[in-house]
C-alpha positions as a Markdown table, in Angstrom:
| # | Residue | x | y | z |
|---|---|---|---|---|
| 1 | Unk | 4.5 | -19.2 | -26.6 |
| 2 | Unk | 8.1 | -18.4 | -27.7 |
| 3 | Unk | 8.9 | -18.9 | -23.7 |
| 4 | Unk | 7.2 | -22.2 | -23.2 |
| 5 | Unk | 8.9 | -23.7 | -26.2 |
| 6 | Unk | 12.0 | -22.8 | -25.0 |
| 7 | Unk | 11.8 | -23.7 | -21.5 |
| 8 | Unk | 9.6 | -27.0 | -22.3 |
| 9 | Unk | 10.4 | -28.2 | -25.5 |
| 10 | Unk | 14.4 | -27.3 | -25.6 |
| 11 | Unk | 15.3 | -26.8 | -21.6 |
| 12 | Unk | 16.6 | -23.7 | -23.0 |
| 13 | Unk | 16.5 | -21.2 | -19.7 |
| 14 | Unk | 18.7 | -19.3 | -17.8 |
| 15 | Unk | 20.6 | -21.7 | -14.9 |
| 16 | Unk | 19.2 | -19.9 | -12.0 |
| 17 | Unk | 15.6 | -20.5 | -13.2 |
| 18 | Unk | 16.8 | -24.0 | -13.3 |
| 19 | Unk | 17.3 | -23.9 | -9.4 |
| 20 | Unk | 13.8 | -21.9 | -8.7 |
| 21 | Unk | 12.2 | -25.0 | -11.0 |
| 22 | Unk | 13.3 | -27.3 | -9.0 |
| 23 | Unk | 12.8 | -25.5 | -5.4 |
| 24 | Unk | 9.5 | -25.2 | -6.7 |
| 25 | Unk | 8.7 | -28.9 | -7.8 |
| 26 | Unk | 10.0 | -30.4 | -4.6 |
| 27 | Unk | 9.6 | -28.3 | -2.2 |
| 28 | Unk | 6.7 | -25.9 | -2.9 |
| 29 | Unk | 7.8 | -22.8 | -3.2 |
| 30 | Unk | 11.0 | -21.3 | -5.1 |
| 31 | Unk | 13.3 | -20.3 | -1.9 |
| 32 | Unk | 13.3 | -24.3 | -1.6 |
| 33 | Unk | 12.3 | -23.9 | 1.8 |
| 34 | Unk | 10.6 | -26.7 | 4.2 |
| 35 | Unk | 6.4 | -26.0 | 3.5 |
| 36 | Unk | 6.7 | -27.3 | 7.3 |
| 37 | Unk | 7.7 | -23.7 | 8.2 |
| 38 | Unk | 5.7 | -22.1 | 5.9 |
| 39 | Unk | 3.3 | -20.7 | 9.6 |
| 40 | Unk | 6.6 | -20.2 | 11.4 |
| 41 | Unk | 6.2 | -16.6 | 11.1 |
| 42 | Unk | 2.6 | -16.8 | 13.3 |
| 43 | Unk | 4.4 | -18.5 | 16.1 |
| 44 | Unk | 3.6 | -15.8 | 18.6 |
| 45 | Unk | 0.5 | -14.0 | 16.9 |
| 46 | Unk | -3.3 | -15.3 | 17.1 |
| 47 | Unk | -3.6 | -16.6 | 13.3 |
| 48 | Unk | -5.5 | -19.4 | 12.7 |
| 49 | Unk | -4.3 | -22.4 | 10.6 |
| 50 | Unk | -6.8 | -24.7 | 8.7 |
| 51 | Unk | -6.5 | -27.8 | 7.9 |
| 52 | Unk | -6.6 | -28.5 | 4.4 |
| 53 | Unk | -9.2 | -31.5 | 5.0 |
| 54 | Unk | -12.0 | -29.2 | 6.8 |
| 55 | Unk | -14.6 | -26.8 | 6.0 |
| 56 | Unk | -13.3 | -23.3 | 5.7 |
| 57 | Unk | -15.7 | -21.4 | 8.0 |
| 58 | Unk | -14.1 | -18.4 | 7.7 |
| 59 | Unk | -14.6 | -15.4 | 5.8 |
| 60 | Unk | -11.6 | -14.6 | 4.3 |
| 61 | Unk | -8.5 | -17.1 | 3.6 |
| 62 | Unk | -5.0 | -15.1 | 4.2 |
| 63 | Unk | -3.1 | -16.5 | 1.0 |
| 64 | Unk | 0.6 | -15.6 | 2.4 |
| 65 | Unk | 2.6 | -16.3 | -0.9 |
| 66 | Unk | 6.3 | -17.3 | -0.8 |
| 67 | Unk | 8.0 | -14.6 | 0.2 |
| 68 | Unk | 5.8 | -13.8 | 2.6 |
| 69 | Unk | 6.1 | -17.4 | 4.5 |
| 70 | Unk | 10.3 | -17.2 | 3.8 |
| 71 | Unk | 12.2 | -14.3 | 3.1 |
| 72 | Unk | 12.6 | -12.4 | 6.6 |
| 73 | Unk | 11.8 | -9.1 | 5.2 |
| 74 | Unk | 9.0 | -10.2 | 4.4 |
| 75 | Unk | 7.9 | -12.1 | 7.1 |
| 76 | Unk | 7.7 | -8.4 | 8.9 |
| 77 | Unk | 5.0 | -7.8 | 6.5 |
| 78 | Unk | 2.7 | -10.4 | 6.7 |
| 79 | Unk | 3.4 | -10.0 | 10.9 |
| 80 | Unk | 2.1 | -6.6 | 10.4 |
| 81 | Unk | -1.1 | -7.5 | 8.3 |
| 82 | Unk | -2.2 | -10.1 | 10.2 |
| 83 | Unk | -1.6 | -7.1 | 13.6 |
| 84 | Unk | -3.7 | -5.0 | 11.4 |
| 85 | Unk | -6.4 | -7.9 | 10.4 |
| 86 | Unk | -7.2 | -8.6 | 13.6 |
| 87 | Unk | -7.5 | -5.0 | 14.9 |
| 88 | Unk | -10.1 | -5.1 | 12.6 |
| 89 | Unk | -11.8 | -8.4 | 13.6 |
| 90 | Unk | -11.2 | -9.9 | 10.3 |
| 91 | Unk | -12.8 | -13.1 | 10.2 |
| 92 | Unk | -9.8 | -14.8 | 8.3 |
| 93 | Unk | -7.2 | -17.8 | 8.6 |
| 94 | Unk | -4.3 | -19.4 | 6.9 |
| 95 | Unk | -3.8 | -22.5 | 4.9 |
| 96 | Unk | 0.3 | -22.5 | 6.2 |
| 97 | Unk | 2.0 | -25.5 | 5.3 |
| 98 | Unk | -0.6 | -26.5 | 2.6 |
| 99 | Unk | -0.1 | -23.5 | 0.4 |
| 100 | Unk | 2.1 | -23.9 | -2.4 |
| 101 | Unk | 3.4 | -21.9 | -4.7 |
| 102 | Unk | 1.1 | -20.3 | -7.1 |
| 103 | Unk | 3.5 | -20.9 | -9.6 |
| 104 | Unk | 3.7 | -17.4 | -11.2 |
| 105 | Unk | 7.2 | -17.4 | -11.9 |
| 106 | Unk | 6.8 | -20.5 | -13.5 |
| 107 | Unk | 4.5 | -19.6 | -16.0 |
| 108 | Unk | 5.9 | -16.3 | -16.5 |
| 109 | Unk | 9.3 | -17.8 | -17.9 |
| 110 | Unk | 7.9 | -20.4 | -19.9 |
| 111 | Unk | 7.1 | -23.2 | -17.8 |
| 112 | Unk | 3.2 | -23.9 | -18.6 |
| 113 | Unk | 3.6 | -27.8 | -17.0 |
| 114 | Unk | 5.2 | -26.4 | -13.7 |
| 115 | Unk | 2.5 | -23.8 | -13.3 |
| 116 | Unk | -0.5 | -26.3 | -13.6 |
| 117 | Unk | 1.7 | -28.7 | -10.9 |
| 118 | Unk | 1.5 | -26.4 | -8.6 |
| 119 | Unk | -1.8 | -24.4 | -9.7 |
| 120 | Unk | -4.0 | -27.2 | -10.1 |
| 121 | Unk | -3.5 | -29.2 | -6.3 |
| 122 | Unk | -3.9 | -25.6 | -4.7 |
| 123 | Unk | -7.2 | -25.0 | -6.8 |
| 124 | Unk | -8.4 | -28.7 | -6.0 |
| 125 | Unk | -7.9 | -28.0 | -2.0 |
| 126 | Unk | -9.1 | -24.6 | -1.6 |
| 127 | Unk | -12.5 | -25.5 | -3.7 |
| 128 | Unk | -12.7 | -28.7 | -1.7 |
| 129 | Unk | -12.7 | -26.8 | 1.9 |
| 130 | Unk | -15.2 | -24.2 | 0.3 |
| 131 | Unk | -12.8 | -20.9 | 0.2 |
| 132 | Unk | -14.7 | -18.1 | -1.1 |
| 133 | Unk | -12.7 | -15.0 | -0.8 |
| 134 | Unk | -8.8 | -14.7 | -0.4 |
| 135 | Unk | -7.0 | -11.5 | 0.4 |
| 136 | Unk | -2.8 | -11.3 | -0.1 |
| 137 | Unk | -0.4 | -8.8 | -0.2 |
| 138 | Unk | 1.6 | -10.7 | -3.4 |
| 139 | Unk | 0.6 | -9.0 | -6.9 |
| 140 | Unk | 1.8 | -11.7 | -8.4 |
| 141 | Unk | 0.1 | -14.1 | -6.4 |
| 142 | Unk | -3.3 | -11.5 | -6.5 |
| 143 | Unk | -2.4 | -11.7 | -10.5 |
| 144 | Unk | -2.5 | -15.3 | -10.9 |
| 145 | Unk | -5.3 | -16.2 | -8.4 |
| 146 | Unk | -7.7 | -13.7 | -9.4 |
| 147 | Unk | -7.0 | -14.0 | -13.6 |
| 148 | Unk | -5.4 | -17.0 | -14.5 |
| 149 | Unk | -6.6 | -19.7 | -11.8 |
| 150 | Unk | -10.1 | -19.0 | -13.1 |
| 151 | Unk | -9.0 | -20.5 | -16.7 |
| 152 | Unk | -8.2 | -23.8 | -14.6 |
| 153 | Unk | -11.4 | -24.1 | -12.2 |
| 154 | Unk | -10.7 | -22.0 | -9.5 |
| 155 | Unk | -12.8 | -18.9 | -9.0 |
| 156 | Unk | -13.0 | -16.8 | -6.3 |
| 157 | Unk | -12.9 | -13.1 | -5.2 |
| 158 | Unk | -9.2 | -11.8 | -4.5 |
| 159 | Unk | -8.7 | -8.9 | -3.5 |
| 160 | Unk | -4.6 | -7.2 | -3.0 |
| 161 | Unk | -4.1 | -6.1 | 0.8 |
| 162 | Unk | -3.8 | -2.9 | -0.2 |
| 163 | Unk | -7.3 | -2.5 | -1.5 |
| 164 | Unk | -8.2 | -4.6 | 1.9 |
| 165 | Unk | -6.2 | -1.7 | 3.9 |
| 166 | Unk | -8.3 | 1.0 | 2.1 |
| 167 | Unk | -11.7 | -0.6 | 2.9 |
| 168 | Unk | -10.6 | -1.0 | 6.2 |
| 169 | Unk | -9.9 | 2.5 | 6.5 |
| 170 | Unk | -12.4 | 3.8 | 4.7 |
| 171 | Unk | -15.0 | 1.8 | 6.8 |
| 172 | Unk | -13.9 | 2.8 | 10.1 |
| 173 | Unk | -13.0 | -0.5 | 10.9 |
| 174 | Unk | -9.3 | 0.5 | 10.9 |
| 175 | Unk | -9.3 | 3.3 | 13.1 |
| 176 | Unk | -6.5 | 5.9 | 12.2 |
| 177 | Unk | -7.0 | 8.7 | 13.7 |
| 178 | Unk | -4.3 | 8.4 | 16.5 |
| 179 | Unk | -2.2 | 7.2 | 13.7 |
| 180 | Unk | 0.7 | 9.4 | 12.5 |
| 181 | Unk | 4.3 | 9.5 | 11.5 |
| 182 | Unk | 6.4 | 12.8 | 10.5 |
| 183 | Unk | 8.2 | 12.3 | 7.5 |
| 184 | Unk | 8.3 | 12.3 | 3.5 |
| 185 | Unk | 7.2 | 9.1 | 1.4 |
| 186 | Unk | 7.2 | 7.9 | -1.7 |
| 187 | Unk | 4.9 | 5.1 | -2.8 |
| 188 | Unk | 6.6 | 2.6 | -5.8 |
| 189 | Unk | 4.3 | 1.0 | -8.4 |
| 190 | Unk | 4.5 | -2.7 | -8.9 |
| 191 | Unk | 4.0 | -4.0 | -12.5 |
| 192 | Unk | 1.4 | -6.5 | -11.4 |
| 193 | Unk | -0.3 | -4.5 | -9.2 |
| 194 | Unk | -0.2 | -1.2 | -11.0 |
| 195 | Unk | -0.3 | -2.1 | -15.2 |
| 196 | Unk | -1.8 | -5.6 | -15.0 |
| 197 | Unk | -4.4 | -5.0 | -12.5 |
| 198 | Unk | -4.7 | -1.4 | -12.4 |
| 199 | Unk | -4.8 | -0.8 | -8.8 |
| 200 | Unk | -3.1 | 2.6 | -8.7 |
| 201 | Unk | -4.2 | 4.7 | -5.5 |
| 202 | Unk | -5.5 | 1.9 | -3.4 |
| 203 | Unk | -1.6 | 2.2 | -1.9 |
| 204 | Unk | -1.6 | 5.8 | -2.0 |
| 205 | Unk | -4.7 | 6.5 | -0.1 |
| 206 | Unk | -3.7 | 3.6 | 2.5 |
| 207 | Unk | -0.2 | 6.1 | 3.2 |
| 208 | Unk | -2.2 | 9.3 | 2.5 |
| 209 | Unk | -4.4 | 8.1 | 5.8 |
| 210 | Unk | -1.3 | 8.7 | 8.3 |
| 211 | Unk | -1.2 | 12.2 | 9.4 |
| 212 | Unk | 1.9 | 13.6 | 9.4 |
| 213 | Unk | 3.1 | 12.1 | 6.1 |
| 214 | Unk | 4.0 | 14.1 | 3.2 |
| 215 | Unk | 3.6 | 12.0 | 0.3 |
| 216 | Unk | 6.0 | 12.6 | -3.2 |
| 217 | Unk | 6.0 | 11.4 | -6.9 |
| 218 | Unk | 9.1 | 9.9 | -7.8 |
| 219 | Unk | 9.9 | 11.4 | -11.7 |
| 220 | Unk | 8.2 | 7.6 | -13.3 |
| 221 | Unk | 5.5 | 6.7 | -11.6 |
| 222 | Unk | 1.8 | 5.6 | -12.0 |
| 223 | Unk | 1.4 | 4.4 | -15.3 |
| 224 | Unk | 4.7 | 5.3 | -16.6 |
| 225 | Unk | 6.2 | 4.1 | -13.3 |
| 226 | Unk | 9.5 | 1.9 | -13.5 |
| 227 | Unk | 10.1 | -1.7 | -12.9 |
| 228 | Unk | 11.8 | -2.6 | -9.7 |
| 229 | Unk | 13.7 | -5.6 | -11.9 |
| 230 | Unk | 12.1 | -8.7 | -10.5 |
| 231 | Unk | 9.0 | -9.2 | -12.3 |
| 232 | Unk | 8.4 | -11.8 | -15.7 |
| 233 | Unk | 10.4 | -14.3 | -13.1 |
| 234 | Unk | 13.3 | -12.0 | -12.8 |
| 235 | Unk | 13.6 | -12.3 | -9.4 |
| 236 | Unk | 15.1 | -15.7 | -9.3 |
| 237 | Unk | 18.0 | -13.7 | -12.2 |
| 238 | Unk | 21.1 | -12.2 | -11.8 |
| 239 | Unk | 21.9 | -9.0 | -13.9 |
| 240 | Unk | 25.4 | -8.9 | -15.5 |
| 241 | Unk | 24.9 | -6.1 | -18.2 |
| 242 | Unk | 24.7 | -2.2 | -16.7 |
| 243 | Unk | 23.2 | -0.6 | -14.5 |
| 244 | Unk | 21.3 | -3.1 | -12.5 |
| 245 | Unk | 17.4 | -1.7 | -12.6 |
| 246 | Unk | 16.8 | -2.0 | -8.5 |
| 247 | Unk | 19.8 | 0.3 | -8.5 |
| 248 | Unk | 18.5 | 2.6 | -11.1 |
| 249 | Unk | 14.8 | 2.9 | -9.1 |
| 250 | Unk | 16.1 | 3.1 | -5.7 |
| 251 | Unk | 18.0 | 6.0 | -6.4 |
| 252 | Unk | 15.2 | 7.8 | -8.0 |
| 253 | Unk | 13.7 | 7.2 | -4.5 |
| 254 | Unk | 16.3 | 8.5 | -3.0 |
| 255 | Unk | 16.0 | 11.8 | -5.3 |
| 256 | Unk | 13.1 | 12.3 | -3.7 |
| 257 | Unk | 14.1 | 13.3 | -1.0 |
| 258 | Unk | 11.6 | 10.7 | 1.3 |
| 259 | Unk | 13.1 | 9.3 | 4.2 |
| 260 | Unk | 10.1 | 6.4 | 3.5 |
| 261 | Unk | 9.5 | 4.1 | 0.5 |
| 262 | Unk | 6.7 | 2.7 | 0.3 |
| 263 | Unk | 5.9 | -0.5 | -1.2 |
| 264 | Unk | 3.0 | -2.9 | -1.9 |
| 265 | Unk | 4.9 | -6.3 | -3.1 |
| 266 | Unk | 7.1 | -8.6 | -1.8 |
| 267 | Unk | 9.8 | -8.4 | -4.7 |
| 268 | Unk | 9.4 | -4.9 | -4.9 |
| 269 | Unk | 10.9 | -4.5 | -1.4 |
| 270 | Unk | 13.5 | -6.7 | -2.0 |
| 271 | Unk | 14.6 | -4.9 | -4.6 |
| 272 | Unk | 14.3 | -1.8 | -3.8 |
| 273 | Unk | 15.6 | -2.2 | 0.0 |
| 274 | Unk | 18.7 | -4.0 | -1.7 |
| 275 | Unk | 19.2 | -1.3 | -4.0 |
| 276 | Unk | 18.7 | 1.9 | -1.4 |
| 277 | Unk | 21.3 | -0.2 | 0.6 |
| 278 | Unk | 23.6 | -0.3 | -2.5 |
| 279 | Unk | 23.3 | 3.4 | -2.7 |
| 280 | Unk | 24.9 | 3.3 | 1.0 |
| 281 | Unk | 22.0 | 4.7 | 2.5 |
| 282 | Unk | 21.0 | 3.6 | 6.4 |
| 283 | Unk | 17.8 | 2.3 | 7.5 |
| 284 | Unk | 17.6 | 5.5 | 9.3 |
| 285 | Unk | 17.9 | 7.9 | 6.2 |
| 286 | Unk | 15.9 | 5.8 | 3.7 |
| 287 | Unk | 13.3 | 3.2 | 5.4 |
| 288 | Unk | 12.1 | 0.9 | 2.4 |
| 289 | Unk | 8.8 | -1.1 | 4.1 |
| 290 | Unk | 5.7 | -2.2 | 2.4 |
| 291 | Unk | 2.2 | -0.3 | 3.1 |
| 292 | Unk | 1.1 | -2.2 | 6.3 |
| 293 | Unk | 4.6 | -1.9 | 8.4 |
| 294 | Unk | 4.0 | 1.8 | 7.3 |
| 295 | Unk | 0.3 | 2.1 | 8.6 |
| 296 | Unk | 1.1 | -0.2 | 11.7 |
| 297 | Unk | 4.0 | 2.3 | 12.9 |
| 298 | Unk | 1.8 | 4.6 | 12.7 |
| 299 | Unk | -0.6 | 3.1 | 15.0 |
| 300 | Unk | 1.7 | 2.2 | 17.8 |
| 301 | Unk | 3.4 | 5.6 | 17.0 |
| 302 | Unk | 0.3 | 7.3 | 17.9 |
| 303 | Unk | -0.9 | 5.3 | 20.9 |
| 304 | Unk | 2.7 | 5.7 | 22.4 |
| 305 | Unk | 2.4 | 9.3 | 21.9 |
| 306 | Unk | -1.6 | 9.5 | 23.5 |
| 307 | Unk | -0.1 | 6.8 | 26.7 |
| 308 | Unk | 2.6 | 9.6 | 27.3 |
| 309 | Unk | 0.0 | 12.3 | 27.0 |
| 310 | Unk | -1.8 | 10.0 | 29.4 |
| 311 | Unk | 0.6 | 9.5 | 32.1 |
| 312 | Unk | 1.2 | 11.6 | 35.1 |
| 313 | Unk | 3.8 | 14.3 | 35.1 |
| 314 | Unk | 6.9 | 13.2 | 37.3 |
| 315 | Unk | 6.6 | 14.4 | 40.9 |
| 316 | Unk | 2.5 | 14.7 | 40.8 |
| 317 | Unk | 1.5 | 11.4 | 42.2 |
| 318 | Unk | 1.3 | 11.9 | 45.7 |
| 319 | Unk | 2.2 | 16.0 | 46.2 |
């Protein structure tokens, strides 16, 4: 309440929430990107995209979220899930340039008219084309569609990509026993996956499935784990006082000793990848990727290795 009366009724916000406001207002999504591009990243994969006037006859809507659709990092990700969603014949599709924001960060720093803007057209379009259940790899998107658009008339079963990952698994439908990496990792809790929705080893039994992996605790972790700095709208904020807090976690990562970092949100590795890269560490010491890059490496890691085992030793054809 004390946010929203300050950021409705006095205008009384920091100025770089000023410019995610009004990204978010006219363009749709808070990197003020063209929605036009929102698919661009599907250009070359076999994904789907539905047109906000028809029936969705699919099972599962793909919600992408923001970063997913813009930031390049994360454009690897969502590359990688929909790879992994249709080696398991996943019966889903995309919304692309029709999604909007869900306007998380909005409402999360005040903004309660801003949130139902944006929250209320996506709720009237995806109940309208009859989407039933919606998988994403965005906590805060999985927090606000699965908890808060109910309170506004939409109602559906989300589930986070990492739980998605583990029934895959789990099921057989994913098959991972080719799949393997040789390395140590260490998995970092997000806020809105981890102490808002308490999804705690979904991601850690998605990594734990690679053979080869040797999986480590950093000091603060689980329910005591430590914010990466860019939740409660922080992303869109500089820090100015300290020690930044992506600094501060990445380098408890690095004390680890993993030469992975695993993550399951789409601020969390930005943050984190920014701040293992402030520590001067190279891709090649410290790889910062979310869950799915992880588990698809590991796949094409492990059919490269069985192809090799495969092919003919040099000099046999023919002798």
């Amino acid at each position: 309440d004390m946010r929203r009366y300050l950021s409705l009724m006095e205008s009384n916000f920091p100025a770089e929430l000023g410019n995610a406001y009004r990204a978010m207002e006219n363009q749709g999504n808070p990197w003020g990107m063209n929605q036009d591009d929102r698919a661009d990243w599907a250009k070359d994969l076999n994904v789907e995209v539905v047109d906000p006037g028809a029936a969705f006859n699919h099972e599962y809507l793909y919600w992408v979220g923001c970063a997913g659709s813009f930031d390049d990092k994360n454009k690897k990700v969502t590359q990688a899930m929909a790879k992994l969603l249709e080696r398991a014949n996943v019966d889903v599709a995309i919304l692309g340039p029709s999604e909007m924001c869900t306007g998380d960060s909005a409402r999360r720093s005040g903004n309660e008219y801003l949130f139902q803007m944006l929250a209320l057209p996506n709720i009237e379009m995806m109940n309208g084309m009859g989407v039933k259940k919606i998988i994403t790899q965005c906590p805060h998107c999985f927090n606000t569609l699965k908890n808060e658009y109910p309170q506004l008339g939409g109602n559906y079963e989300v589930v986070h990509h990492s739980e998605f990952l583990e029934y895959l698994i789990e099921s057989g439908k994913l098959d991972m026993r080719s799949a393997s990496l040789e390395d140590r990792i260490v998995y970092h809790d997000s806020c809105y996956l981890g102490r808002h929705n308490d999804v705690y080893m979904a991601p850690r039994k998605v990594v734990g499935s690679i053979k080869g992996l040797q999986i480590v605790e950093m000091p603060r972790n689980g329910t005591q784990g430590m914010c990466c700095g860019a939740g409660g709208a922080r992303m869109w904020m500089e820090e100015s006082i300290g020690v930044k807090v992506n600094d501060e976690r990445a380098q408890e990562a690095i004390s680890t000793g993993a030469g992975r970092v695993a993550t399951a949100c789409p601020f969390c590795y930005i943050m984190l990848d920014d701040g293992v890269k402030a520590a001067g560490a190279e891709e090649d010491q410290v790889k910062v990727a979310d869950i799915a890059i992880h588990v698809l490496e590991a796949l094409e890691n492990g059919e490269k290795a069985a192809a090799t085992m495969d092919a003919p030793l040099a000099g046999s054809v023919g002798e």
